[in-house]
C-alpha positions in Angstrom: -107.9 67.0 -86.2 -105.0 66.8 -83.9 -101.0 67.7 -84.3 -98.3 66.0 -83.1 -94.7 67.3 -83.3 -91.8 65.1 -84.0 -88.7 66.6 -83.4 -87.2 64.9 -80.5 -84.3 62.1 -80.3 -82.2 63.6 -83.3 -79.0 66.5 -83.6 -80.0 69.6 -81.7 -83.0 67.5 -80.8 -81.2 65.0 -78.4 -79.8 67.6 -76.3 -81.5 67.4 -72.9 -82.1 70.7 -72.3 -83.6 71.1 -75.7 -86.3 68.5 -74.6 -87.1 69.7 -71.7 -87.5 73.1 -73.7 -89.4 71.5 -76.9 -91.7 69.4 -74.5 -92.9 72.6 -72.6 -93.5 74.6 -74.8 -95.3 72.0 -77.1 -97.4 71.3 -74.6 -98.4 74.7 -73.6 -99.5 75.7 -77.5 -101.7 72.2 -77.3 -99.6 70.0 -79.6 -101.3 66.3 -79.4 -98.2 64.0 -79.1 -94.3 64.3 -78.8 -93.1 61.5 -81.6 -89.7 60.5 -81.3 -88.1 57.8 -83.9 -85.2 55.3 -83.7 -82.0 53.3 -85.5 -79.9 52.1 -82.9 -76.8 51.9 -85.6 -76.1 54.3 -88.9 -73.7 52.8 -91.3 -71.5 55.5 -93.6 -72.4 54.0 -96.9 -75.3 51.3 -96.2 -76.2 48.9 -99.3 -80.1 49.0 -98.1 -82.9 51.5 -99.7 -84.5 53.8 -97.4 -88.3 53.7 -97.9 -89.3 57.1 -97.6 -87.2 59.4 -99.9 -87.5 59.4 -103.6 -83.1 58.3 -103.7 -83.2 55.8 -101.3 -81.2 57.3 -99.1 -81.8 58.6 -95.6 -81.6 63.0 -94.5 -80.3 62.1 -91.3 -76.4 61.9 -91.0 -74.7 58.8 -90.0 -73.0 60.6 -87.4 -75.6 62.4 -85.8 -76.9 62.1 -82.2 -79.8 59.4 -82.2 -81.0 58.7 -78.8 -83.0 55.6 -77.6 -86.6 57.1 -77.9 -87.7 55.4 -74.5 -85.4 57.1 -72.4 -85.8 60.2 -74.7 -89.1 60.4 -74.2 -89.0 59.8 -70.2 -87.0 63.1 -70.1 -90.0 64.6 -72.0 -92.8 63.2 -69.9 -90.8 64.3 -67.0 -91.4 67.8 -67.9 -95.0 67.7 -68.3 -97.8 66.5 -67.7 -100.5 66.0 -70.0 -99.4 65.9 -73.8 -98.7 62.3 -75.0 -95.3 60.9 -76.0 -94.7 58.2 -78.7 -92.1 56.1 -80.5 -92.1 56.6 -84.5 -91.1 54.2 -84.6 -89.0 51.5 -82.3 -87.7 49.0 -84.5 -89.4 46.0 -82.2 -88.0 43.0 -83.8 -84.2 44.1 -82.9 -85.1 43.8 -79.5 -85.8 41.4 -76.8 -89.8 42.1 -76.7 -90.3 41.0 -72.5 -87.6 44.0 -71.8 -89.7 46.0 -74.4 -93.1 45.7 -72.3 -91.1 46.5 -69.6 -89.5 49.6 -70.6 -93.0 50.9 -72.5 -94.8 50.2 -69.3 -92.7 51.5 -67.1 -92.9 54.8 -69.0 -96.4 54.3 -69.3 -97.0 54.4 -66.0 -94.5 56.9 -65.1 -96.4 59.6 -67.4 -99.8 58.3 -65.9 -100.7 56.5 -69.4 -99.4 59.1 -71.5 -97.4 56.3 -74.0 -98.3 55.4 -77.6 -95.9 52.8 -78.4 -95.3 53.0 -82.7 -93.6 50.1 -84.2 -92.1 49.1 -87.2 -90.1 45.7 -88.6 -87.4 47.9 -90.0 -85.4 48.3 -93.3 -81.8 48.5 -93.0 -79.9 45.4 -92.9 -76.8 46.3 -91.9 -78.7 47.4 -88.6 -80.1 44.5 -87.8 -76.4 42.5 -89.1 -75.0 44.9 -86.3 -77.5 43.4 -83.3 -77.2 40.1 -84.5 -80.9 39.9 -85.4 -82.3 37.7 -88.6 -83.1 40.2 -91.4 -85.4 37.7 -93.3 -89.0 37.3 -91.6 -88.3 40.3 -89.4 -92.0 40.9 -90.1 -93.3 37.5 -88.5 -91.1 38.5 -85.6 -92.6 41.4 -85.3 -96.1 40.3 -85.0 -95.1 37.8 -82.5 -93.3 40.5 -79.9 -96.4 42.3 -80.0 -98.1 39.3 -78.9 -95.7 38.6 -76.3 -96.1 41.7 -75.3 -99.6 42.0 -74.6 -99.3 38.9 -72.9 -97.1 40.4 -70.1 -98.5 43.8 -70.0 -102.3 42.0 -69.4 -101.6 38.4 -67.1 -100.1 39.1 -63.4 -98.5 35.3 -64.1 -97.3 35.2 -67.9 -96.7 32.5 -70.5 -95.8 32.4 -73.8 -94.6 30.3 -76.2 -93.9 30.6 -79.9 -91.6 30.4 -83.0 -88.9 33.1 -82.0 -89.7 33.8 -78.2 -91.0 32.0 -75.0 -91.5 32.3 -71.3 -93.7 30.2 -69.1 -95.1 31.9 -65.6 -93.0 35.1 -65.4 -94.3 37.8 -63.4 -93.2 41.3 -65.1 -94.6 44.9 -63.3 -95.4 47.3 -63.4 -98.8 47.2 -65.5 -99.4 49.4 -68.1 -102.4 52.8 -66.7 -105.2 51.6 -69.7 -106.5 48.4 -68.6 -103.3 46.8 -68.8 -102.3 48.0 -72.7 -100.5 50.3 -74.4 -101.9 51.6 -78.1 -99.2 49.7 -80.5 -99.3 51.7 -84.0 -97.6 50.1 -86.7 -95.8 52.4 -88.9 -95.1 52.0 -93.0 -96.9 52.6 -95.6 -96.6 49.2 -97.7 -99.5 47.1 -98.4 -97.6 44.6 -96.0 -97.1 47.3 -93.3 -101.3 48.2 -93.4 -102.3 44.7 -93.6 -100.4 44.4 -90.4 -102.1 47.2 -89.0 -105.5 46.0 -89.6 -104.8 42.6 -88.4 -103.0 43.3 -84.7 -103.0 46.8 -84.9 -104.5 49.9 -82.5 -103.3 52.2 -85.3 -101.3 53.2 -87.9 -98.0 56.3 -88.0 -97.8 57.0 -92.1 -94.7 58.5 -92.2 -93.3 61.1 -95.5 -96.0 60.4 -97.4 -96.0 62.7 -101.0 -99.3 64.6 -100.5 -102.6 64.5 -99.7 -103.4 62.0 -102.2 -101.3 59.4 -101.2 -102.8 59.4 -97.9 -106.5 59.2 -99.4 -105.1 55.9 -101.1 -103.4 54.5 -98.7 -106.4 54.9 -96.1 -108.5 53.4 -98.7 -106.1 50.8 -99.1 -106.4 49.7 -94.9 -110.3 50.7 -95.1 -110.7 47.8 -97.5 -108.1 45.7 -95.5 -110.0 46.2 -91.9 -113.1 45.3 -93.6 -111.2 42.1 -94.9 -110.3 41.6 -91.3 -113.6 41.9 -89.7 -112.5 45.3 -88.5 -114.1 49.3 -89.0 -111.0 51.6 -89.7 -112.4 53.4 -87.2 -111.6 51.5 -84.0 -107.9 52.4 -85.2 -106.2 56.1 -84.5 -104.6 57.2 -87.6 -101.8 59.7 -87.6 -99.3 60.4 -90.3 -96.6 62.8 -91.6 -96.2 64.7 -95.2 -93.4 64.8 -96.8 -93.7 68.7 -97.5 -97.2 69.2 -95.5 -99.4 72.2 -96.3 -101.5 74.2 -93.9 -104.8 73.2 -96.4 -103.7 69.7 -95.7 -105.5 69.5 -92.1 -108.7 70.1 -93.8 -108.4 67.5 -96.5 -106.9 64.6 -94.1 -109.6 65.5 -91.5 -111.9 64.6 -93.8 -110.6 60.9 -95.2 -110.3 60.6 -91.4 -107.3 61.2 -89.9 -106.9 61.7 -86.4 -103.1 63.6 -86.1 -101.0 65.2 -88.4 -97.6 65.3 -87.3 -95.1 68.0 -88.1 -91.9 66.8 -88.7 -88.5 69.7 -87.8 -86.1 70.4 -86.3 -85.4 72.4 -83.5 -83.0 74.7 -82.7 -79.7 74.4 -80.8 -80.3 76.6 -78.7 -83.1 75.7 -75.9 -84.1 79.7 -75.3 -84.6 79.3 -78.6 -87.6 76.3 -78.5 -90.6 78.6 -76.9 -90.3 80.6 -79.9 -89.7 78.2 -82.4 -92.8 75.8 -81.1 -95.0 78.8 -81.0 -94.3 79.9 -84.6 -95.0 76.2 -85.3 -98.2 76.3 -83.3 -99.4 79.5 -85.0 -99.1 77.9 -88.2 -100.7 74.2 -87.6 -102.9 74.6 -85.1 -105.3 77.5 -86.3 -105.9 74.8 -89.2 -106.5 72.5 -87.3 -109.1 74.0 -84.9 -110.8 74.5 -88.1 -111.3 70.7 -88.7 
């Protein structure tokens, strides 16, 4: 059992010096993965239901500091050197996916291979009413970037063509470090979101699940879904956060065969603050999980 730390992009955790500050000291304890999420727009009073809180409603203030998680993450790669970075998640169908590839590989290759790219297909409407992207099938569009995508990270000369994006003998570099691919994990835990995964997926980012048991059902849930597919659940890398995560937990998601638990906080303002802070953090999660 890994864990990954996602703490990055948000308030206190968008400042730049605070990144550098996290990122180090993450990666000295032996944290797995630096996850950083995304909304490009917040609405004040939004009519759509947020999936992972019991109201509906999402913790994060509409006014807070959300930074691209691309360039967020560069900063963090920049200051080190060997623990991995990922999205959790970039909402893929509200952008254009060829600038995508380009952006993910870029970083990838920057970091020397260091990028898990997590995806999702979104849930607020009056986000993607804001970028002028179609809310309905937002899930088929999804499906299609990432095949787009692969397209252009893999073929020196690329084509593509399909319902909601095309380009015929385009040349797009630099290549991604891993043969040519980036890991895309789908996040959500719907049925939808895992049959997805199973499908196209290299993994899956549960994210605020209630407890331990919701994980054993959902993994239960994709298990039966991969075999469906022609697929063993464990060609895919499964990472996923609690909602209130206990140190016990490790144990007990190690064994239904999770790869990462990922911590979800905060950090503090103040960036002398962040060697501390991550070290608590490691004290507490990562003697469990050396015990996995």
């Amino acid at each position: 059992m890994q864990i990954g730390l996602h703490a990055l992009g948000i308030g206190t955790g968008a400042q730049r010096s605070v990144i550098d500050a996290v990122a180090v000291a993450a990666e000295t304890c032996g944290f797995a993965t630096l996850w950083s999420g995304e909304h490009v727009v917040m609405v004040d009073r939004g009519a759509s239901r947020y999936p992972y809180s019991a109201d509906g409603r999402i913790a994060v203030p509409a006014a807070a500091d959300w930074i691209d998680p691309l360039i967020g993450l560069s900063f963090a790669a920049a200051a080190t050197s060997t623990i991995r970075v990922a999205t959790g998640v970039l909402l893929l169908p509200e952008h254009n996916p060829v600038l995508v590839a380009k952006q993910a590989a870029t970083l990838d290759s920057l970091s020397g291979g260091r990028l898990t790219l997590g995806v999702g297909v979104g849930w607020s409407r009056e986000e993607f009413d804001a970028l002028g992207v179609p809310f309905a099938r937002r899930g088929a569009r999804t499906d299609e970037y990432v095949a787009a995508m692969r397209t252009v990270w893999r073929d020196d000369v690329a084509s593509f063509t399909g319902e909601f994006v095309r380009f015929d003998s385009v040349r797009v570099n630099p290549k991604p470090v891993r043969d040519r691919t980036i890991p895309i994990v789908f996040g959500g835990n719907s049925d939808a979101a895992l049959r997805r995964v199973a499908a196209v997926g290299d993994g899956w980012y549960g994210f605020y699940l209630d407890d331990v048991g919701h994980v054993a059902e959902r993994v239960e849930f994709l298990r039966a879904t991969c075999r469906d597919a022609g697929r063993d659940i464990a060609e895919l890398r499964l990472a996923v956060a609690l909602r209130s995560p206990e140190v016990d937990d490790a144990v007990r998601l190690a064994d239904l065969g999770v790869d990462e638990l990922v911590v979800v906080e905060g950090p503090p303002a103040n960036p002398q603050d962040a060697a501390g802070w991550v070290s608590v953090l490691a004290d507490r999660w990562l003697a469990a999980a050396t015990s996995t």
